[in-house]
C-alpha positions in Angstrom: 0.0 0.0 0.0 0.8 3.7 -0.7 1.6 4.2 3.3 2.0 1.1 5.3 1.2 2.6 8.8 -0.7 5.7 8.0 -3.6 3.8 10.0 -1.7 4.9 12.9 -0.6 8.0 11.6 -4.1 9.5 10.5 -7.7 9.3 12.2 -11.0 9.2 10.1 -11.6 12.1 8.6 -15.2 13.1 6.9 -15.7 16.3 4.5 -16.9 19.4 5.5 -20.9 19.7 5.5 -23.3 22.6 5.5 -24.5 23.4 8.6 -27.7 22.2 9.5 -29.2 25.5 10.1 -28.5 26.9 6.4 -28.8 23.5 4.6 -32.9 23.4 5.8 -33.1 26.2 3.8 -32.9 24.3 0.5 -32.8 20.8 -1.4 -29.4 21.1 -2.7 -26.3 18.8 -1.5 -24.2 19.7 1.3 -21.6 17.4 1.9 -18.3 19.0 0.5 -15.0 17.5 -0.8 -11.8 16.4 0.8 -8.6 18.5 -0.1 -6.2 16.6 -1.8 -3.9 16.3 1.6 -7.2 15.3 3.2 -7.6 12.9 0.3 -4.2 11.4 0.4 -4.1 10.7 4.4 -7.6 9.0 4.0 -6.8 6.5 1.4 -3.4 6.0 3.4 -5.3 4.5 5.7 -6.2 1.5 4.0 -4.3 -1.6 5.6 -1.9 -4.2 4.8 -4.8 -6.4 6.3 -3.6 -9.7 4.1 -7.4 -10.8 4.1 -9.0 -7.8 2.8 -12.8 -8.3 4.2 -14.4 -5.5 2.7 -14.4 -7.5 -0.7 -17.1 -9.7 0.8 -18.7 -6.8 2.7 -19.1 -4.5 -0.8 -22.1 -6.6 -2.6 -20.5 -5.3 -6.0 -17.0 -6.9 -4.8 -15.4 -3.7 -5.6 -11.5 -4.2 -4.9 -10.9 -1.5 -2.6 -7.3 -1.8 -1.2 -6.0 -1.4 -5.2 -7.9 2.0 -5.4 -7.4 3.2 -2.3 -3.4 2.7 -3.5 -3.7 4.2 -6.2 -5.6 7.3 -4.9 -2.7 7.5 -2.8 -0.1 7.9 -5.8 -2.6 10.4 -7.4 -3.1 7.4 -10.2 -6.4 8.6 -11.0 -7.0 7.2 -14.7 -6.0 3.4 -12.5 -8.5 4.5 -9.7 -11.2 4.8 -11.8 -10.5 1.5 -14.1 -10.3 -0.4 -10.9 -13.5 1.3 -9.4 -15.7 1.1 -12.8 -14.7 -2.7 -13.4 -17.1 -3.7 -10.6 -19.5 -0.4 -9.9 -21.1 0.9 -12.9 -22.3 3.8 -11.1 -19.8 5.1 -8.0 -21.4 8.7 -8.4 -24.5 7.0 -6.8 -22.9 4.7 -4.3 -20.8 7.1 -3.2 -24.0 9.1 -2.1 -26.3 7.5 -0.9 -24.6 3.8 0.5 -24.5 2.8 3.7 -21.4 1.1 3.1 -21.4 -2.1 4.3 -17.7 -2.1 3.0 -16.6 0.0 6.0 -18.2 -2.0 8.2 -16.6 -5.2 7.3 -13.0 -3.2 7.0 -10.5 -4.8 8.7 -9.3 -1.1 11.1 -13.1 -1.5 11.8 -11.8 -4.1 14.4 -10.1 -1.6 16.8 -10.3 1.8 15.2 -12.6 3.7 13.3 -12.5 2.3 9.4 -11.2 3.6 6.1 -13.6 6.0 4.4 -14.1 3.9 1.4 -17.5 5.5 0.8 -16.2 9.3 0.3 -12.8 8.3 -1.8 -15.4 6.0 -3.8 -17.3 9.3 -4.7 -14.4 11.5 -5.0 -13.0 8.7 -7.6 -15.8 9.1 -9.7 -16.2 12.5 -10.1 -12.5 13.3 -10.5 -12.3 10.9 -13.0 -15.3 12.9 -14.7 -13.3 16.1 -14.6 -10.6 14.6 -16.2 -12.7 12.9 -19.1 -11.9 9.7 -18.1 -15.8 8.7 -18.2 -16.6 7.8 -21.6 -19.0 5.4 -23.7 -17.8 1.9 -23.6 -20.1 0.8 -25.7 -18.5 -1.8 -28.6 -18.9 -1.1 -32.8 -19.6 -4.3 -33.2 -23.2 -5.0 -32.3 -24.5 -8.7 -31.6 -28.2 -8.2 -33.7 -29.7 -9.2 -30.1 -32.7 -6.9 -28.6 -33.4 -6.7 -24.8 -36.0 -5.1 -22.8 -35.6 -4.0 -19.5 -39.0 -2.8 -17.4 -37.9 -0.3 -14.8 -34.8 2.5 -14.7 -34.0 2.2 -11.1 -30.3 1.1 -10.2 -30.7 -2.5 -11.0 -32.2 -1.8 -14.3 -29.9 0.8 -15.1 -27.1 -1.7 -14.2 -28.3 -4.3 -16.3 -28.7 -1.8 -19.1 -25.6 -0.7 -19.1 -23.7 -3.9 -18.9 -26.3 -4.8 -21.8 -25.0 -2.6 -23.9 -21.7 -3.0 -23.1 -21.9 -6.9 -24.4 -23.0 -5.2 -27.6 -27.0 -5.7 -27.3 -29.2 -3.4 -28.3 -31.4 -2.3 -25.0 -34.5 -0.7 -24.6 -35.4 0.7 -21.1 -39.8 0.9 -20.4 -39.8 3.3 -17.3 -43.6 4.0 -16.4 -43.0 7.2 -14.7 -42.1 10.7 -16.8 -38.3 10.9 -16.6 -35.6 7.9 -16.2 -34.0 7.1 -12.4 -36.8 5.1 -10.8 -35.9 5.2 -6.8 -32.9 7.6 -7.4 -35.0 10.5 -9.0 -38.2 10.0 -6.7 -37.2 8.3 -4.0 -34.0 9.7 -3.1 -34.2 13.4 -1.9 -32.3 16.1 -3.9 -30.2 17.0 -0.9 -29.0 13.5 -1.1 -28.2 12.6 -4.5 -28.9 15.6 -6.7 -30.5 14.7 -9.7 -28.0 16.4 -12.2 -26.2 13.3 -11.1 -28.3 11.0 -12.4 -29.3 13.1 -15.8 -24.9 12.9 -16.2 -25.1 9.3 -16.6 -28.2 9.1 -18.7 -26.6 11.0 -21.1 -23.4 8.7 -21.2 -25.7 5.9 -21.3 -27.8 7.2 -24.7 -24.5 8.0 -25.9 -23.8 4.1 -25.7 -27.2 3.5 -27.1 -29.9 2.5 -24.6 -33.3 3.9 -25.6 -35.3 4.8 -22.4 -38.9 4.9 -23.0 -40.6 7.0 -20.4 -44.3 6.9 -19.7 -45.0 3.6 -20.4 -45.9 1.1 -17.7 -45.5 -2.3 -19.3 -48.7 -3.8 -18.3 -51.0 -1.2 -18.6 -50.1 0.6 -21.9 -47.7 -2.0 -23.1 -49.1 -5.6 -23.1 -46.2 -7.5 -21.3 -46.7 -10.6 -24.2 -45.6 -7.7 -26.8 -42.4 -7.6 -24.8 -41.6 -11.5 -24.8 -42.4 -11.8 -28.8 -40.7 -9.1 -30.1 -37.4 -9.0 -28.2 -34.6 -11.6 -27.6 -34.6 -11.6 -23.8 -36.8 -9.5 -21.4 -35.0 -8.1 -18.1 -37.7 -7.6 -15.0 -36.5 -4.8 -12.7 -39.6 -2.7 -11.5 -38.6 -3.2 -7.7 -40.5 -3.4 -4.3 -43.8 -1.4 -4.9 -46.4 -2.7 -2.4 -45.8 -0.4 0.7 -46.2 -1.9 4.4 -49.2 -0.6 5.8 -50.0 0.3 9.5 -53.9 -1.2 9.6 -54.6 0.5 13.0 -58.2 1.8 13.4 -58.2 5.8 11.9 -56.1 4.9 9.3 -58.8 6.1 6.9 -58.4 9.6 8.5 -56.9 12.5 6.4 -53.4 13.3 7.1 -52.2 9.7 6.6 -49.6 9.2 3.3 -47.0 6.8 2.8 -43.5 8.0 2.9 -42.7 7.4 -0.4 -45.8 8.6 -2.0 -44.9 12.1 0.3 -41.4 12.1 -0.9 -42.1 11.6 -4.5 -43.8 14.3 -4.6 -41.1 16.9 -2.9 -39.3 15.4 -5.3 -41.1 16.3 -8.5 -41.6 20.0 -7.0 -37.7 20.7 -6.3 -37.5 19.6 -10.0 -40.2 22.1 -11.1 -42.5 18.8 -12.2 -46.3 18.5 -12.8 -48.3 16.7 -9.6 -51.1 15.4 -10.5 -52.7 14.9 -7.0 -53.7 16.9 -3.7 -50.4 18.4 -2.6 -48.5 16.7 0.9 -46.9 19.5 2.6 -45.2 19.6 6.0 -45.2 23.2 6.4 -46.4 23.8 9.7 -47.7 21.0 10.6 -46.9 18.2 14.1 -45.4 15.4 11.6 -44.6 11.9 12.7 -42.4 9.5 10.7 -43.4 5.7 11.6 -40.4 3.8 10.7 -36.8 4.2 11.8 -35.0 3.7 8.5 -33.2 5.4 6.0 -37.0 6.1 4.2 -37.7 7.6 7.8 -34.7 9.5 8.0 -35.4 10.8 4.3 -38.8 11.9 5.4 -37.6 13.8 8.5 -34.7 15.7 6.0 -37.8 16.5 4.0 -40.3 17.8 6.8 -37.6 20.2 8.1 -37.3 21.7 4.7 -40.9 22.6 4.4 -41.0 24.0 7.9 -42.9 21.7 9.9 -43.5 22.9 13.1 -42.0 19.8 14.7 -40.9 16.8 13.5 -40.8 13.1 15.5 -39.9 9.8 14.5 -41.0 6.7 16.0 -39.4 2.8 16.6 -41.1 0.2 17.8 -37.5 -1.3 18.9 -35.8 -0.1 21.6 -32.6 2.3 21.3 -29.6 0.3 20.0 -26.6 0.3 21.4 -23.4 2.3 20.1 -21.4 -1.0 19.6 -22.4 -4.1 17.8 -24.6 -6.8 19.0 -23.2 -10.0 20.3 -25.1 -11.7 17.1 -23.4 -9.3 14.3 -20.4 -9.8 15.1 -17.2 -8.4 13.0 -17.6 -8.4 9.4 -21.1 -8.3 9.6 -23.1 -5.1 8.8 -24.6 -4.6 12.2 -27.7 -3.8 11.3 -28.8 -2.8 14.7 -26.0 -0.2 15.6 -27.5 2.8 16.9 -26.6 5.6 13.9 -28.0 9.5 13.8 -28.3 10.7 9.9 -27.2 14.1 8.7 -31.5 14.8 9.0 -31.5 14.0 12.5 -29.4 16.6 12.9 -31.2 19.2 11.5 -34.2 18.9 14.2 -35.9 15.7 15.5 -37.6 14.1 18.0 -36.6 10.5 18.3 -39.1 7.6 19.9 -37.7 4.6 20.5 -39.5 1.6 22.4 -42.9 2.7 21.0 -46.1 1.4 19.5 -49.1 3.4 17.3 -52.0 1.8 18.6 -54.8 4.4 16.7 -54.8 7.9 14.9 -57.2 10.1 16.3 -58.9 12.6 14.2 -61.1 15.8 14.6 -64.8 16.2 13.7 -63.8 16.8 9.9 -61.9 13.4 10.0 -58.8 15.5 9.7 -55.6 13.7 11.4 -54.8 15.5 15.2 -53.0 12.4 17.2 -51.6 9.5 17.7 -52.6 7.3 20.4 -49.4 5.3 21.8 -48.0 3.3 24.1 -44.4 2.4 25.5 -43.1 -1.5 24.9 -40.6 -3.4 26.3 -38.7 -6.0 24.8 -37.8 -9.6 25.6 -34.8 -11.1 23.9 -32.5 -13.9 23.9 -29.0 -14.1 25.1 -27.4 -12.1 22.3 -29.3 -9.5 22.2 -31.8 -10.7 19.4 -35.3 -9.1 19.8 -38.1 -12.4 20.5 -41.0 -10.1 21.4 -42.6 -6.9 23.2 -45.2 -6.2 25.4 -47.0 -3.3 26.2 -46.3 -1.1 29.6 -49.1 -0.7 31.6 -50.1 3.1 32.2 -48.2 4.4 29.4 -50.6 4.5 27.0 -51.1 8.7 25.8 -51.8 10.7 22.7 -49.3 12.9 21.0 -50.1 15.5 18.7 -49.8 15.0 14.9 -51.5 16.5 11.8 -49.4 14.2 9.3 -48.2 10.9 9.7 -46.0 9.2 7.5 -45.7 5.1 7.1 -42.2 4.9 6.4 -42.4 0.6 7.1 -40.4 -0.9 4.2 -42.4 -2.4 1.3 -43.5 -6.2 1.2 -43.6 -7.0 -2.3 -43.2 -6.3 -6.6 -46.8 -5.3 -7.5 -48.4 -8.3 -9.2 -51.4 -6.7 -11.2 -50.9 -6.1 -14.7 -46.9 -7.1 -15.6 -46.6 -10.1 -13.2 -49.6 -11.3 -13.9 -49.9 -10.7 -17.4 -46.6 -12.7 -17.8 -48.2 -15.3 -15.2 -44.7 -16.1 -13.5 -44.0 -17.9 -10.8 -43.7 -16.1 -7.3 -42.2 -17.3 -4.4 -43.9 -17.6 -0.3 -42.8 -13.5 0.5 -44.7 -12.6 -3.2 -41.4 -11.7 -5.1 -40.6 -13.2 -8.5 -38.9 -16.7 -8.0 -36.3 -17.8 -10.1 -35.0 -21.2 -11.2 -32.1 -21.6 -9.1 -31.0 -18.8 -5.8 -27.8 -18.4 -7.9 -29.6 -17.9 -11.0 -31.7 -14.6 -12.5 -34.4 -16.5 -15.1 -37.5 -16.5 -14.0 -40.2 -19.5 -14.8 -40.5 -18.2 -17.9 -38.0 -19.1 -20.8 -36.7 -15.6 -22.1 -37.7 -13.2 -18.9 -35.0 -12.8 -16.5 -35.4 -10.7 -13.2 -33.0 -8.8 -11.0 -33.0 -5.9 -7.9 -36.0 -5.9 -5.3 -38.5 -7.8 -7.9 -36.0 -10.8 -6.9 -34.9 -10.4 -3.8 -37.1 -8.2 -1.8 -36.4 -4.8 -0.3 -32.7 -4.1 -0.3 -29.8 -1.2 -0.2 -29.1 0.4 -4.0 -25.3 -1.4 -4.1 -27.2 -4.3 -3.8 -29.5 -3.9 -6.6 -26.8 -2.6 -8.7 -24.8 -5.9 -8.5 -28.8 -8.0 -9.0 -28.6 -5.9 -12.7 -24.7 -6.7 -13.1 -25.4 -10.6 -12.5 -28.6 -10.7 -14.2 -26.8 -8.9 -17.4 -24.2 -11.5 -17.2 -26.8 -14.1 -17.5 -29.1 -12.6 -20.3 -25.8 -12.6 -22.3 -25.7 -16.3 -21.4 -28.4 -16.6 -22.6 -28.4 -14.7 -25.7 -24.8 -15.5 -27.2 -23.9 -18.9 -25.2 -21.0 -17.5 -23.6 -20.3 -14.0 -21.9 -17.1 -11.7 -21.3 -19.0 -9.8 -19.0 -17.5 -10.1 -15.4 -19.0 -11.8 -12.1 -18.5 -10.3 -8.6 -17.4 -13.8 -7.8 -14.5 -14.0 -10.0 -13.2 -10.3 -10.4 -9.6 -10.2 -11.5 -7.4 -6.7 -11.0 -9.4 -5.0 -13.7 -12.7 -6.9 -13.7 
């Protein structure tokens, strides 16, 4: 490595952000950018660790300790070929990851661990500056066609590596405007969306075709899809929210998160809504759900001036350290962690259970009624069950709630059923083998949450990657596209 011991030279540093105070005042990033000393010490800290973990932790496999060296020279065309061979979009990952990486990072043991998330994204975007980022796209076409139904990352990813093989690929996105979960899910303040637009560009430069507005199902009869091109790629993620069936939940004032973020979303980008307007301005908001979708919503409430903003748990407050049952490399997923929109103003419930929202005599939203829990668990530490404290039951004040509760399942009606594949016991398309991306029919594949459920963006950019590798499979009888199981230096 570029310094052997600058783990014990340098601590973990983090860029500069915006302070909360001026950064509630609009939807734009704030996170800022390492100086190049800064830079330099960070990616020095990467270890001679012999076994680097945070291959296994990364689900793209991204080769971390041969980028963080070469950052460390200033070898910034070798970064970026090392980074691209296994991420085909660091810009994103660098954003909005929770880096599972770091958390399986060998200094993790003892010290705080390498920032691989930040020298991921300044990678990227210094290799933009310098024109490294081009099309990659081959002269030499295959005659092959595929369709891919849904833009979000893992479509996108199986787009790109698609095209890359020398396919021709057509993207059906039902909504106005490529992205999928990164351009309405994601706030701006998070991943701005010039971000995304700069890849969509490169990527019609290599010759996808996105074709917006068109929900395959509904204006585009799935079966046209199967008989007219080659292979069919199914990537329209986890649609069917959780929902909180508590009595009053037909009270006004009651919107799932996404549906209330969406919508911000459209509005920072100066975009038509179509419906009755979700604004926290003023308002007692409550976020139900203590995820990153929660924490998104709370960011979002504080920028439209909510009066006060709260967020419940039903779990009780982690601790700072890891469990006994996620041990070391495992992403702990029950670490207690505070989000840059926590710190911009919030009231944080933990140990606490929505029994009924209470409404007004115009059926208008005014409270929740709740009560505090206690949990049972086992020896390490894993949650078996909770029970209700007796006397704690009380209302608290809310005018909008927000179910921010994770999402069960793909949406069946229209695509899925139209294609009439085969689901599995949680609803989400089944394939023909866990290792394998075909679903029960003979020419549609399927990758991202429509496979696997619910998961992080790495993870349904590496579903596309693997699913891309196996439509090309399919389609030519061998592939040159790589696997995340068998990277070499440069993928």
């Amino acid at each position: 490595m570029g310094n052997a011991i600058g783990f014990k030279e340098f601590q973990r540093e983090m860029p500069p952000k915006v302070h909360p105070q001026e950064r509630v005042t609009h939807n734009q990033e704030f996170v800022g950018s390492y100086s190049e000393e800064q830079l330099h010490r960070q990616s020095g800290r990467c270890m001679e660790c012999g076994i680097p973990f945070c291959h296994s932790g990364c689900p793209l496999g991204n080769i971390i300790p041969e980028f963080n060296d070469a950052v460390h020279r200033e070898d910034w065309a070798q970064a970026y070929q090392i980074l691209s061979s296994t991420n085909n979009f660091p810009e994103f990952t660098g954003r909005i990851c929770p880096a599972p990486c770091e958390s399986a990072c060998v200094l993790g043991i003892h010290s705080a661990p390498v920032a691989i998330e930040e020298i991921e994204k300044h990678i990227i975007e210094i290799a933009f500056v310098k024109g490294y980022v081009q099309p990659t796209a081959p002269v030499l076409k295959t005659g092959k066609t595929v369709a891919v139904v849904g833009s979000g990352p893992a479509g996108l990813a199986a787009a790109a590596q698609l095209v890359r093989a020398g396919h021709s690929v057509t993207v059906f996105e039902r909504d106005d405007q490529p992205g999928g979960l990164l351009r309405y899910g994601i706030p701006d303040f998070k991943l701005d969306k010039w971000v995304i637009d700069r890849r969509l560009r490169l990527m019609e430069e290599d010759g996808v075709v996105f074709r917006c507005n068109t929900e395959v199902g509904r204006d585009l009869a799935a079966e046209e899809l199967t008989r007219t091109f080659d292979a069919v790629v199914l990537a329209g993620g986890a649609l069917v929210p959780r929902d909180l069936p508590i009595p009053g939940r037909e009270l006004t004032g009651i919107h799932f998160a996404m549906d209330y973020l969406t919508q911000h979303n459209r509005r920072v980008g100066n975009l038509p809504i179509n419906e009755q307007e979700l604004l926290a301005t003023g308002k007692e908001v409550v976020v139900i759900g203590s995820g990153d979708t929660g924490s998104d919503c709370v960011g979002t409430a504080n920028r439209q001036q909510a009066h006060s903003v709260a967020q419940f748990a039903l779990m009780h407050q982690p601790d700072a350290g890891r469990a006994a049952f996620e041990p070391w490399p495992h992403y702990p997923t029950t670490l207690f962690r505070t989000s840059t929109s926590h710190e911009e103003g919030c009231h944080r419930y933990w140990g606490i259970n929505t029994k009924a929202f209470l409404g007004d005599e115009h059926n208008h939203l005014r409270a929740l009624l709740v009560t505090d829990v206690t949990w049972e668990t086992d020896v390490l530490g894993r949650r078996l069950g909770f029970t209700e404290i007796e006397g704690s039951e009380r209302e608290i004040p809310c005018q909008l709630a927000l179910l921010a509760l994770g999402f069960t399942s793909p949406r069946y009606e229209g695509l899925l059923q139209q294609l009439g594949v085969a689901l599995d016991e949680r609803g989400n398309v089944q394939t023909t083998s866990e290792a394998n991306y075909l679903t029960s029919r003979p020419n549609v594949f399927v990758a991202g949450d429509m496979r696997r459920g619910q998961s992080l963006v790495v993870w349904a950019i590496s579903e596309g990657r693997e699913a891309a590798r196996q439509v090309d499979v399919f389609l030519m009888g061998k592939t040159a596209l790589p696997s995340k199981d068998a990277v070499g230096m440069f993928g």
